[in-house]
N, C-alpha and C positions, 0 to 999 in steps of 0.2 A: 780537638786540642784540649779543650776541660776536660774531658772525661780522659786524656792520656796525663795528662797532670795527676788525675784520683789516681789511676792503677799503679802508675812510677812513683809517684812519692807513698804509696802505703804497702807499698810488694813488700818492703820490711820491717816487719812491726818494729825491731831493736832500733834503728834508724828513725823514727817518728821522735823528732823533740825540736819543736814541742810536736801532741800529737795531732794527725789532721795531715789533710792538703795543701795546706799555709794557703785558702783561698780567703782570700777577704773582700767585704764589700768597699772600702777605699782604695784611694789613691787612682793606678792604672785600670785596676779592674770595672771598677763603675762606665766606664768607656764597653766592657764587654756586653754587647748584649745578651749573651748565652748566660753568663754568671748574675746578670743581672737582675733578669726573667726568671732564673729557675733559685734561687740562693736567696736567703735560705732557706732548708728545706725543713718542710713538716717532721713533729717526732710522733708517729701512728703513736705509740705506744704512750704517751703525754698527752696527747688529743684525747684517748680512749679513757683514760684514768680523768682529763677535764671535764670530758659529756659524762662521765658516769657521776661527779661528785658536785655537776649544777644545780640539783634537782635540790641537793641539801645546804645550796647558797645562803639560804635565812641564819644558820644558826654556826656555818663554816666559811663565814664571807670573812674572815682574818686570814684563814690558814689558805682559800681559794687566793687571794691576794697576794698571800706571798708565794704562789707558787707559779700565777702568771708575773710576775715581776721576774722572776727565776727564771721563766721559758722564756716571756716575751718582752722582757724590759718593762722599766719604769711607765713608760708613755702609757703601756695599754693597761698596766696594773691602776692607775690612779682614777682611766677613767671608768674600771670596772669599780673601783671602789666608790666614786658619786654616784653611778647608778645604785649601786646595794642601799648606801644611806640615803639616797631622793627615798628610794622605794619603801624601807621600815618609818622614812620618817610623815610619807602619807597614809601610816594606818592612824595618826590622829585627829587628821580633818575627813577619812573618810569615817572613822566611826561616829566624831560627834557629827557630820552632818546626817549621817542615820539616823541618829539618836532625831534630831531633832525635825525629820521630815515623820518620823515613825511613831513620835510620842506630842510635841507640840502641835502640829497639825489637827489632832483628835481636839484640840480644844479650844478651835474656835481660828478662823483665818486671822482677826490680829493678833492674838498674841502666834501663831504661824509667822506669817510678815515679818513682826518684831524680830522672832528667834532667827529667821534665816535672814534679817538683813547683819545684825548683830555679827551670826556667824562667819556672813560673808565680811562684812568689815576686817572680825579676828584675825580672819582667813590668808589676805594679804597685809596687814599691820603684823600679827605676834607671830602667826604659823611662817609665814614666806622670810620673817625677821631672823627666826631660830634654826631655820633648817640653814639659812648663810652660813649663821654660828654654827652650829654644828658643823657643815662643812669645811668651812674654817678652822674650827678643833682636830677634826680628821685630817685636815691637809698637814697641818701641825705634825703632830702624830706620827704621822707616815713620815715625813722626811724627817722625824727624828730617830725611828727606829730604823729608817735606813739610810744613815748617816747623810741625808740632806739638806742638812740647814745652811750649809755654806756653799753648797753646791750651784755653780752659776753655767745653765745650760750651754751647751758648746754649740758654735753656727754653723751647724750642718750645713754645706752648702747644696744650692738647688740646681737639681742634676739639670733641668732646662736651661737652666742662666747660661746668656751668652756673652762674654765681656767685649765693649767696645776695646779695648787693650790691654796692656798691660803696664805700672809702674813698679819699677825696678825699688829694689828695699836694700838699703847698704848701709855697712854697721860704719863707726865711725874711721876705721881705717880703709875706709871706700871699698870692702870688701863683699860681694854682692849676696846677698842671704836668701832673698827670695823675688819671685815676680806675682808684686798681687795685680788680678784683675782688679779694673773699673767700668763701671757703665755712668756716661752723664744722664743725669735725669730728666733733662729735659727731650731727651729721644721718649721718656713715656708716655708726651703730652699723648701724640696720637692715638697710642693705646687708650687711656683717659676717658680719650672724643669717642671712640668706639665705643666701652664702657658704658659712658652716659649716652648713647645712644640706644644701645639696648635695653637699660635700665628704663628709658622713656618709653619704648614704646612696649617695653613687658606691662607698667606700671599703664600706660593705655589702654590696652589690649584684657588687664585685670582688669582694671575697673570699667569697662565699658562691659566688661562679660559679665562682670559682678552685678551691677546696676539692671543689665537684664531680667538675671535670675531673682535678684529679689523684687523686682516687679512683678516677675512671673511668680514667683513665693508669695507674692501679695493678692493676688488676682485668684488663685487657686485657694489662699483662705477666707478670701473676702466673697469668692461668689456663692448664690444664695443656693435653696434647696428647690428642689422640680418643681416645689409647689407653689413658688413666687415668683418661677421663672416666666417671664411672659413667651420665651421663643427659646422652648427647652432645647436642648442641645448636649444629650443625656451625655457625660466626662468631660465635658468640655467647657461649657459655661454654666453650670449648675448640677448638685450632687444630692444624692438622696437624704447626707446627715448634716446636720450643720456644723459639728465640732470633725476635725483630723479623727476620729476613736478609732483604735488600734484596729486594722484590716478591712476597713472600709473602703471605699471606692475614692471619696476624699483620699483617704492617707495614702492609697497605692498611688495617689496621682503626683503627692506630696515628695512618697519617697523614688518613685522616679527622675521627680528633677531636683533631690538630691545626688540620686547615681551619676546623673548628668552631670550634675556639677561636678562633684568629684570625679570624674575621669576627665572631662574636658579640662578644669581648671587646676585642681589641687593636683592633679597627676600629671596630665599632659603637657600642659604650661607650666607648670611647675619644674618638673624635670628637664624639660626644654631649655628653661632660662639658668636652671642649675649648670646644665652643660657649658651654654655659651658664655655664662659667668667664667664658668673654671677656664673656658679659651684665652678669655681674656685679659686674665688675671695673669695667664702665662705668658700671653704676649707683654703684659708690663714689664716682663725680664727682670723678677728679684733673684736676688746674690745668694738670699739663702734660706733653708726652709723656713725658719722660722718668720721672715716676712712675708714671704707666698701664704702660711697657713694666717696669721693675723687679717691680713687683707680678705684672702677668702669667707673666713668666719667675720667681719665685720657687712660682708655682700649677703653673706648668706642669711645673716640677722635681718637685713633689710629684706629682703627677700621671705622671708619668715610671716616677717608683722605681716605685708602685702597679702601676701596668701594666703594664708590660713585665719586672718582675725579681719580681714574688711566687709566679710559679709556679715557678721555680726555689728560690727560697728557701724554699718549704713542701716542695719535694721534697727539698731538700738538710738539713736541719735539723730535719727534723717527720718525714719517709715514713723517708730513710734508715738514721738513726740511730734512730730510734724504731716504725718501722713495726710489729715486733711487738705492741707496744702499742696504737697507735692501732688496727691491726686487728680486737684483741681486745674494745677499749673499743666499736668500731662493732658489732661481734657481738651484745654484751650487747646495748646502748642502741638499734641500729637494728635494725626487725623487717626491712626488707626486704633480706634478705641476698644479694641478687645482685650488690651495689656491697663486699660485703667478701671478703675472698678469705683462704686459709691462707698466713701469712707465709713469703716462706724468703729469706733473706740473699742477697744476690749476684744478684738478680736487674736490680734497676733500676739501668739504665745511667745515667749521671749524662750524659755525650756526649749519648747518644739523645733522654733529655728534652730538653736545650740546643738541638739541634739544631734537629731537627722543628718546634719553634714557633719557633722566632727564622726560618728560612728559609721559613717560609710565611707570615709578618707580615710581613716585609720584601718578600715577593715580590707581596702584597697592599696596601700601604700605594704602594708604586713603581705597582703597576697602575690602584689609583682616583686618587691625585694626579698623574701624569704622561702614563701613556701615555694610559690615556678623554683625558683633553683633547685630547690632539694628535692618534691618531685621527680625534675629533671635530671637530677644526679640519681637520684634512688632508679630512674629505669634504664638510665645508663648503665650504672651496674647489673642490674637483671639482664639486661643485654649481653655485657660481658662472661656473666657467669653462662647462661646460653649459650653461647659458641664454645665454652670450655667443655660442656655436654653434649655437643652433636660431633665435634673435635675428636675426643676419645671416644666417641662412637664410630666414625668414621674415620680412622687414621689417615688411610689411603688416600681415600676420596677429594676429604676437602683439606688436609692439611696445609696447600699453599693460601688459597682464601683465606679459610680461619684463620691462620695466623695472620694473616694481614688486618681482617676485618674485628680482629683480636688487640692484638697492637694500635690500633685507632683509638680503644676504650683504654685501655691501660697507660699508655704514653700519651696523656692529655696533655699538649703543650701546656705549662703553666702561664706561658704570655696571654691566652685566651681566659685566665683566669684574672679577676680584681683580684689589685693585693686589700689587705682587709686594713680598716680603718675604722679605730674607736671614736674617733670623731662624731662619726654621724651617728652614733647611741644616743652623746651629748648634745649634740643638735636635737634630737628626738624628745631627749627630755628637756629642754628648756622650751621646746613649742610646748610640751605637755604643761608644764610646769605654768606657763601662761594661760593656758585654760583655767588652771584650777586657782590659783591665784585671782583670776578676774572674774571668771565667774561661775564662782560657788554660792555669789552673795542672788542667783539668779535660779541655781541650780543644784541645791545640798549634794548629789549624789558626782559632783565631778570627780572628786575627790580616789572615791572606791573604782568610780571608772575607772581612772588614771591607777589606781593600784591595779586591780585586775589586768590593766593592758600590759603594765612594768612586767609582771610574770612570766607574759609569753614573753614580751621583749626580751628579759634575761636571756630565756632561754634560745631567741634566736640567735641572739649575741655569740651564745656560744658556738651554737650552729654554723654561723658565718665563720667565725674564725680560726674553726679546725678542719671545717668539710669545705666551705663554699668558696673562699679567698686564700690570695697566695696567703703563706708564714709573713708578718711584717719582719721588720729590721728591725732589734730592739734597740728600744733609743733610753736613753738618761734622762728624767726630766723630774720636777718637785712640785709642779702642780698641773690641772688639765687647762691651763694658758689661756685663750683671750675669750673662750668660753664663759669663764668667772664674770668676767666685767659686763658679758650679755645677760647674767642671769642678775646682776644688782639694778641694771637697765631694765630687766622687764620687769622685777618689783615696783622699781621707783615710777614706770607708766602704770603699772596695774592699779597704783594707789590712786591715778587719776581716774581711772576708766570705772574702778568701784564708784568714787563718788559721783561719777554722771551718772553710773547707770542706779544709784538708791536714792538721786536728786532728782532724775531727767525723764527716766525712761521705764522705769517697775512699777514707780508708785508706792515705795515702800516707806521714803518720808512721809508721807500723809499719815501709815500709820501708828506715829507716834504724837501726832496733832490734835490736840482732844478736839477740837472745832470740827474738825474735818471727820472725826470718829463718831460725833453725833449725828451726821446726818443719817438717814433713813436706809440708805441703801447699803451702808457698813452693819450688818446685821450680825455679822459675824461667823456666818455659818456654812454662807452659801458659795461655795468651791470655784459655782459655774462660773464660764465667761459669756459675758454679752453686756448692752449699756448696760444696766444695773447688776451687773453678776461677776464672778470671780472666777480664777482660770477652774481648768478641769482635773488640776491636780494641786490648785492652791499656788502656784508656784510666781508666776508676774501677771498680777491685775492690774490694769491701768487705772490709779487713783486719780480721787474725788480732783486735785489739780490740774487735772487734764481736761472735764467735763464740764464741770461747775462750776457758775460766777463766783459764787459765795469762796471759794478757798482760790481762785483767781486773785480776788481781793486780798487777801491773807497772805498770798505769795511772797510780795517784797518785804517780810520785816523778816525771811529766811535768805 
């Protein structure tokens, strides 16, 4: 019936006014699932001309902008435009934090210390303060050059929504105008109950996995080398070097139960609970999209911090500063004592944890959502082009086949396709955007990371949403919506989590304590880590407050 609608309404070009199908995605047709699944459709020829002109996004992200606002509406133009500014406006925390692992460093570990705790401090106070502003100026901006300043989004309603009824709307001569739906709210409770039940036990099920691994993260830097090992137990309970040093037996051991983690947790639970969120969410039955997407993005913010920032923050907060403790309470209370180890100061790299799982989540997260699809589309196509060659080779032969086994590749239901969504860019970068924020003051190079990684991201962004997902619906909108208010929330915790981790857990208050700088073992020079030694790349030593009476005492007038 769709496709008798295209060939009857276009047999006459003179007859097209306006020109087109007259199909539209409101009103009755949203009911169609045929129009609904396939419409609208991709422009090849707009797509080809977008992936050809991403590559020069740096210096043509105005003219890129307004040409997906053109194809694909407002919604997806604004969120391609905070990615373009997050991404130029981190080449200035990743260059000064170069500068200052690349040249302070050389001259001695406190004045090191000092520059990077400084910078970290900047880092979430002036950097995370301005890049607001400037997004704020661009939001400006944009909806004045396209005439949005008084523009007040329209409530698309949520094609799930099912109304408990309906109330009849009559103008004053009782003349009947419309029937709007309603749903009472207290049919959500249940939903709610469900809700917070999943959220409990995703939020158990994290931290109990979490608490494992960095046990097992503990245990694997804390155990000794062969040669002190009394009942060696060559990868397992003792390693030939004593530091992680890149491709060592230690580090392979390291970063496999990073991999671990990252597939078991940040991916598999992660995405798991992403799904049963969005079920659930749906079953609250909002009216319309804009409260389905609110709702969602404030789950999915919670769901954010959980995953991807508790293993740092049990390490930084719980292991660091306390790990004596904890070691000794697991001795007692747990019998099987292969997960507890002998505490000694200075050993866990604050870096090293950071690292390891953030570069293998990301590097897994990029590999199941981008590349498997395209991959999978690129030998899809090889396949197609294939049959068109053995095809005209064999006319006779196999022309009923081929064509069949031809028309499977070419008329790929769109239903089987995601429709594409700018959303989850800016969910990508406000996780990112927390890394670098919180800990640069741990880590100078988060920064360049997080730049480096925006690049491919651009680029997959495009990828996704001319090749991998359907065309969206271009929608009208003046900013990228509750998003904003997650990214002022994660500054305003970042400010917290900085000053625990350069008061609690680095050591990097000490060195600005001339008391605690005179002692013998601030030498200044020495990088290593061990009780009297500094990490192996300068980065979080655990200070003289942690070790020693003397600056114990000193403690409370800070």
């Amino acid at each position: 019936q769709t496709i008798a609608r295209i060939i009857t309404s276009t047999s006459n070009l003179e007859e097209l006014n306006p020109p087109g199908a007259n199909i539209s995605l409101d009103d009755d047709n949203r009911n169609d699932p045929i129009i609904l699944s396939c419409f609208p459709l991709h422009n090849r020829q707009v797509d080809s001309m977008l992936l050809a002109k991403c590559g020069k996004w740096w210096w043509k992200s105005k003219e890129i902008t307004n040409e997906l606002r053109y194809y694909y509406g407002e919604r997806v133009a604004f969120h391609f435009s905070f990615v373009f500014l997050y991404t130029k406006c981190l080449v200035i925390p990743a260059v000064v934090g170069s500068a200052v692992y690349l040249s302070c460093r050389w001259l001695g570990a406190v004045e090191y210390m000092r520059a990077l705790c400084i910078f970290g401090f900047g880092t979430v106070t002036v950097w995370g303060t301005y890049f607001l502003k400037a997004w704020s100026r661009q939001n400006n901006l944009l909806n004045d050059a396209w005439n949005l300043r008084l523009f007040k989004e329209a409530d698309y309603p949520n094609a799930t929504f099912k109304p408990q009824g309906y109330r009849e709307v009559v103008d004053a001569n009782g003349a009947l105008l419309f029937r709007e739906p309603y749903y009472n709210p207290l049919w959500r409770i249940p939903a709610y109950i469900q809700t917070f039940v999943v959220f409990t036990l995703f939020i158990a099920t994290y931290v109990l996995g979490i608490t494992f691994f960095v046990q097992w993260y503990t245990a694997a830097m804390m155990a000794p080398v062969c040669s002190k090992c009394p009942h060696c137990v060559a990868f397992l309970s003792c390693f030939d070097t004593e530091r992680a040093t890149l491709f060592t037996w230690r580090w392979c051991y390291i970063l496999a139960q990073g991999i671990l983690l990252g597939i078991s947790l940040d991916v598999f639970v992660y995405l798991l609970s992403v799904k049963l969120i969005r079920v659930f969410v749906a079953r609250e039955n909002h009216a319309t999209e804009a409260q389905f997407q609110r709702t969602m993005v404030n789950r999915l913010f919670a769901i954010n911090w959980i995953s991807f920032f508790l293993w740092f923050m049990l390490i930084a907060f719980v292991i660091v500063p306390f790990g004596d403790k904890v070691e000794t309470w697991l001795s007692d209370n747990l019998k099987y004592t292969k997960l507890t180890v002998d505490w000694e100061n200075g050993v866990i790299d604050m870096s090293t944890a950071l690292v390891t799982p953030l570069l293998i989540t990301q590097a897994l997260n990029l590999l199941i959502d981008t590349s498997l699809p395209h991959a999978f589309r690129r030998e899809t196509l090889r396949a197609s082009k294939l049959a068109r060659k053995i095809m005209r080779a064999n006319p006779a032969e196999t022309l009923l086949a081929l064509s069949e086994y031809q028309s499977s590749f070419e008329n790929l239901p769109s239903t089987s396709i995601p429709q594409a969504s700018s959303s989850a860019s800016v969910d990508f970068k406000v996780k990112i955007e927390g890394y670098v924020v919180m800990f640069s003051v741990i880590w100078p190079f988060c920064a360049l990371a997080a730049l480096a990684n925006n690049f491919v991201h651009i680029r997959n962004c495009f990828v996704k949403l001319v090749l991998l997902r359907r065309r969206p619906v271009p929608r009208k909108s003046n900013s990228i919506g509750q998003w904003e208010k997650m990214l002022f929330i994660t500054l305003i915790l970042a400010v917290f989590v900085v000053v625990g981790l350069i008061c609690l857990s680095s050591g990097e208050l000490e060195y600005f304590i001339t008391r605690c700088i005179a002692l013998n073992r601030f030498d200044g020079k020495d990088f290593r880590y061990g009780v009297q030694h500094f990490s192996a790349f300068g980065l979080v030593p655990v200070g003289c407050c942690h070790t020693t009476q003397f600056c114990s005492r000193f403690r409370p007038r800070w």
